[in-house]
LUMMI-967640 format. One line per 3 residues: number of its first residue (from 0); their letters; for each residue x, y, z of C-alpha. Coordinates in steps of 0.25 Angstrom, whole numbers, plus 5000, padded with zeros to 4 digits. Layout:
N
NUM	A	X,Y,Z | ...
end
This chain:
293
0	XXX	5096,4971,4919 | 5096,4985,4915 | 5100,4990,4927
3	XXX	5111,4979,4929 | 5117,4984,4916 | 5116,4999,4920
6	XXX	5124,4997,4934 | 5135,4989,4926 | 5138,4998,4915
9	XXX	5135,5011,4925 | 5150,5014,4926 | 5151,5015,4914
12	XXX	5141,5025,4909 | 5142,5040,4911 | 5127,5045,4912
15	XXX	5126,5060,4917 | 5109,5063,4920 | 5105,5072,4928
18	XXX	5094,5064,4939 | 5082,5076,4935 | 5086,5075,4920
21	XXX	5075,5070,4913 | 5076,5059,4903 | 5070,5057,4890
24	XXX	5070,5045,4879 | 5066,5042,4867 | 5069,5027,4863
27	XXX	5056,5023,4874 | 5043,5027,4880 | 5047,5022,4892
30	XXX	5061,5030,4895 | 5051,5041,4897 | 5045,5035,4908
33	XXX	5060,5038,4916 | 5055,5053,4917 | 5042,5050,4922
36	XXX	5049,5040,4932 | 5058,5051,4937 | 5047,5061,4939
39	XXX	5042,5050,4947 | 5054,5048,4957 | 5053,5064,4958
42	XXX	5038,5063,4963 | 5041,5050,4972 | 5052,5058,4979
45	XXX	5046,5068,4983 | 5033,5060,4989 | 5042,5051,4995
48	XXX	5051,5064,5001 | 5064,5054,4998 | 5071,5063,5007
51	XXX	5063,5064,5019 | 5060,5052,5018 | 5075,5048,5019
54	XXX	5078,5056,5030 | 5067,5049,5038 | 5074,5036,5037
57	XXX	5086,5042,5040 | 5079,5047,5054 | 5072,5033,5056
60	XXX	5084,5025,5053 | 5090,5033,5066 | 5080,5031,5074
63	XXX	5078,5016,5071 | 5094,5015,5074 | 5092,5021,5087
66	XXX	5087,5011,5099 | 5075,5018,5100 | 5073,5014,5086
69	XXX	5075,4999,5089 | 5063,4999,5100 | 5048,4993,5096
72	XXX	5040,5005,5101 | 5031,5007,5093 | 5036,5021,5086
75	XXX	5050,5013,5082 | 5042,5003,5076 | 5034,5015,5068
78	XXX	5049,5020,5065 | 5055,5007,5059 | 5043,5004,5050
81	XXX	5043,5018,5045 | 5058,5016,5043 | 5055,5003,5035
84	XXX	5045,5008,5027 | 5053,5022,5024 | 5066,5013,5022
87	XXX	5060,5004,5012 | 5053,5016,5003 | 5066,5026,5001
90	XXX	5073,5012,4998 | 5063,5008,4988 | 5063,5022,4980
93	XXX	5079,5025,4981 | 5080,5009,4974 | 5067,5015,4964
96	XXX	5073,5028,4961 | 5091,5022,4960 | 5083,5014,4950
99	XXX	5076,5023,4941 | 5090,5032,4941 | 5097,5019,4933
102	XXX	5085,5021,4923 | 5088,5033,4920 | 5103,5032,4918
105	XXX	5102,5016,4912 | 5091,5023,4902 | 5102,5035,4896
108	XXX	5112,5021,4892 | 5100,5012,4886 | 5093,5022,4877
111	XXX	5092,5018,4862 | 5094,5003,4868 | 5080,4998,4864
114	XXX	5082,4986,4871 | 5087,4992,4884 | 5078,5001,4883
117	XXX	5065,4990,4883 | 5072,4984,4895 | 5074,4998,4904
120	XXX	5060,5001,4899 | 5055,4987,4906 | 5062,4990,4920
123	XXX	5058,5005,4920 | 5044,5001,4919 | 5046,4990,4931
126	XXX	5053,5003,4938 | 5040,5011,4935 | 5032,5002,4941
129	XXX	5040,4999,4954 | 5040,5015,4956 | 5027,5017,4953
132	XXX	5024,5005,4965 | 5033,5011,4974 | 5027,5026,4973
135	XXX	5013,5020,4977 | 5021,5015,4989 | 5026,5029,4991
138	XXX	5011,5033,4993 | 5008,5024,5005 | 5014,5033,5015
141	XXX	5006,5029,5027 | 5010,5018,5037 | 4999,5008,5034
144	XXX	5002,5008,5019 | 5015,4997,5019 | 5008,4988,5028
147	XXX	4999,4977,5027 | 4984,4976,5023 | 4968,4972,5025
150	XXX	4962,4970,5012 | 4947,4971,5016 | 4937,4966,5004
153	XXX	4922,4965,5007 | 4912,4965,4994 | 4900,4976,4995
156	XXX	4888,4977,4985 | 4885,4969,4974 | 4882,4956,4978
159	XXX	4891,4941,4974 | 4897,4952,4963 | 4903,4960,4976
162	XXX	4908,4948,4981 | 4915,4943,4970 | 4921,4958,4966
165	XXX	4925,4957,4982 | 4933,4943,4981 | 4940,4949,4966
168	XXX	4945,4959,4975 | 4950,4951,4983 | 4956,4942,4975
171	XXX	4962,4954,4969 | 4969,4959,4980 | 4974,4947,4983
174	XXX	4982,4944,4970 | 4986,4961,4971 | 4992,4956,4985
177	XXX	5001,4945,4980 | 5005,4952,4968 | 5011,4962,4977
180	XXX	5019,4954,4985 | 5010,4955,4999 | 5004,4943,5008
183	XXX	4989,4941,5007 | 4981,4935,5017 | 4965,4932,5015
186	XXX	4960,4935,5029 | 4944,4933,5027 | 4936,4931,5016
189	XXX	4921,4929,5016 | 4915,4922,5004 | 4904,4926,4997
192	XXX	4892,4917,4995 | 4891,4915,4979 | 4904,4922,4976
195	XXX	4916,4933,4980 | 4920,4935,4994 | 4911,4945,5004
198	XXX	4925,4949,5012 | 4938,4947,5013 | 4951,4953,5021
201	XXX	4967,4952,5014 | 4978,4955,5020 | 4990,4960,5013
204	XXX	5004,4960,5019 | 5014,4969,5012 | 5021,4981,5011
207	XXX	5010,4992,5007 | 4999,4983,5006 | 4989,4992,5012
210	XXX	4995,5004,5005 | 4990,4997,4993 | 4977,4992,4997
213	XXX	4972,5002,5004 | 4969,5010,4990 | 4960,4998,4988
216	XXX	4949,5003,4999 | 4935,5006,4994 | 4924,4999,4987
219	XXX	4929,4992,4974 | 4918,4989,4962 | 4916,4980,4952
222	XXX	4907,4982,4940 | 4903,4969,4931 | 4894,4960,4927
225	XXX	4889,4949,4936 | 4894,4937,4937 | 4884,4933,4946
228	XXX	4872,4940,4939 | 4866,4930,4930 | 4861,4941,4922
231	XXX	4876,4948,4918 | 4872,4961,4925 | 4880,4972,4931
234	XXX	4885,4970,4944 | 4892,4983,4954 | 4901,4975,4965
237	XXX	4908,4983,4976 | 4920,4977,4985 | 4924,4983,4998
240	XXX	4940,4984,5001 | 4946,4989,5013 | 4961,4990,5015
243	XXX	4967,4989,5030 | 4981,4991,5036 | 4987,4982,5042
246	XXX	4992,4988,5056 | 5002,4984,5068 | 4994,4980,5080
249	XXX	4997,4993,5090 | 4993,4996,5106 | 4985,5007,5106
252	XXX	4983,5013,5122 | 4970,5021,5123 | 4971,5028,5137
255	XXX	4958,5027,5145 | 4957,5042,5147 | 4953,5043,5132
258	XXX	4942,5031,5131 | 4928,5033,5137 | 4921,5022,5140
261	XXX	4906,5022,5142 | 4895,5011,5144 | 4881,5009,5142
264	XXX	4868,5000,5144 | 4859,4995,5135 | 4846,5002,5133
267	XXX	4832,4996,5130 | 4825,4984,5138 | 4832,4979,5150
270	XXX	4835,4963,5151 | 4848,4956,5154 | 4854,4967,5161
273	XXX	4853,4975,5147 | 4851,4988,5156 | 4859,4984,5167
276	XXX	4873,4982,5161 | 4881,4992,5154 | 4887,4983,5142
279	XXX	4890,4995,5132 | 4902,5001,5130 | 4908,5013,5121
282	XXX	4923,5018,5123 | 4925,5031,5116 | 4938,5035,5113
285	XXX	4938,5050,5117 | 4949,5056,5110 | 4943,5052,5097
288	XXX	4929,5049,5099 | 4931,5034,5096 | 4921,5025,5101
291	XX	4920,5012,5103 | 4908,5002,5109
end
């Protein structure tokens, strides 16, 4: 509503600030928070490298106009993924940061109106958080990060309690999933036999859905009273999580030169051709000592 206000008096107010001028009010707390916010922007940019950043999409938006860019080998597809996901984040922060420069001008016209005032102080506060969201984002540079996600659970020592602190987390992740907007799919849950779950595998579908989850790989611990312990005691419960991308399926060609490919007979007492027939087998891969039997 502010905002909608500001763009239809705009012609008619004369604001002259400087856009490294900083700002400073009395009336609220909260208008302070503009300088912070700005110091912010000017810590974003220069992670981000706006700039660069920009020309890069100018140079993929070239080559995906070219015919070479309309092809499916797999280096285009790389290209027009880049491209989308590039695209999408400048977008995002140039619509973040035209935003916070009518804060700063709509703020010079309101101050001393208290009851503008409360309501500017409402949607800086959303703003504050949708920039904070967005500069997590802006951490998860790697490819697998935007992409979908594994959830792996699987309950560790401690018993029914372990169990039970494996199937909170689960249901946990769940409702974070749908809070955030992504599709959940329970792929395999095993039960446990009193109470909890033993395992269970999620699936998440969503933009940055394993840039989230994968800071929540480790062992997770609970400490609490028992409700299982008919004696109220203390009880340590631990939870395994694992976080997985989720990746295109890709042909990989392995040329024969690099593989070496051996085979062996069982040792010990002979019998049913034991000795006799060579059912062993280990492929080493030599240029990285990978082996596999």
């Amino acid at each position: 509503l502010l905002r909608s206000m500001f763009f239809l008096f705009r012609p008619c107010l004369r604001v002259s600030f400087h856009p490294n001028q900083s700002l400073r009010f009395k009336s609220s707390e909260s208008f302070k928070t503009i300088n912070q916010i700005d110091s912010k922007f000017a810590s974003l940019e220069h992670r981000l490298d706006y700039n660069r950043g920009s020309q890069r999409l100018i140079e993929l938006t070239t080559f995906l106009q070219s015919p070479e860019g309309w092809s499916k080998s797999p280096e285009s597809v790389k290209i027009q993924r880049e491209y989308a996901h590039l695209r999408r984040s400048l977008s995002e922060y140039q619509k973040l940061k035209d935003e916070f420069g009518v804060y700063r001008e709509l703020i010079q016209e309101i101050s001393g109106d208290l009851h503008l005032e409360e309501e500017l102080e409402k949607e800086i506060s959303d703003f504050q958080e949708r920039l904070h969201q967005y500069n997590i984002k802006s951490l998860m540079k790697s490819e697998e990060d935007t992409g979908d996600a594994l959830l792996e659970l699987r309950s560790g020592a401690g018993g029914v309690d372990a169990m039970d602190w494996t199937a909170m987390l689960r249901d946990m992740y769940l409702k974070w999933g749908v809070n955030k907007g992504y599709t959940v799919e329970t792929i395999e849950t095993s039960e446990g036999e009193q109470a909890g779950i033993k395992s269970a595998c999620l699936r998440f579908g969503g933009r940055y859905a394993y840039g989230f989850l994968k800071a929540e790989m480790g062992v997770h611990r609970l400490v609490r009273i028992s409700p299982f312990d008919s004696q109220s005691r203390r009880h340590t419960s631990f939870a395994s999580v694992g976080a997985y991308p989720i990746l295109e399926e890709s042909k990989v060609s392995i040329p024969a030169k690099d593989l070496k490919i051996e085979t062996f007979r069982s040792s010990g007492p002979g019998g049913q051709h034991a000795n006799k027939t060579e059912s062993a087998v280990r492929i080493t891969h030599i240029p990285t000592g990978l082996t596999a039997t």
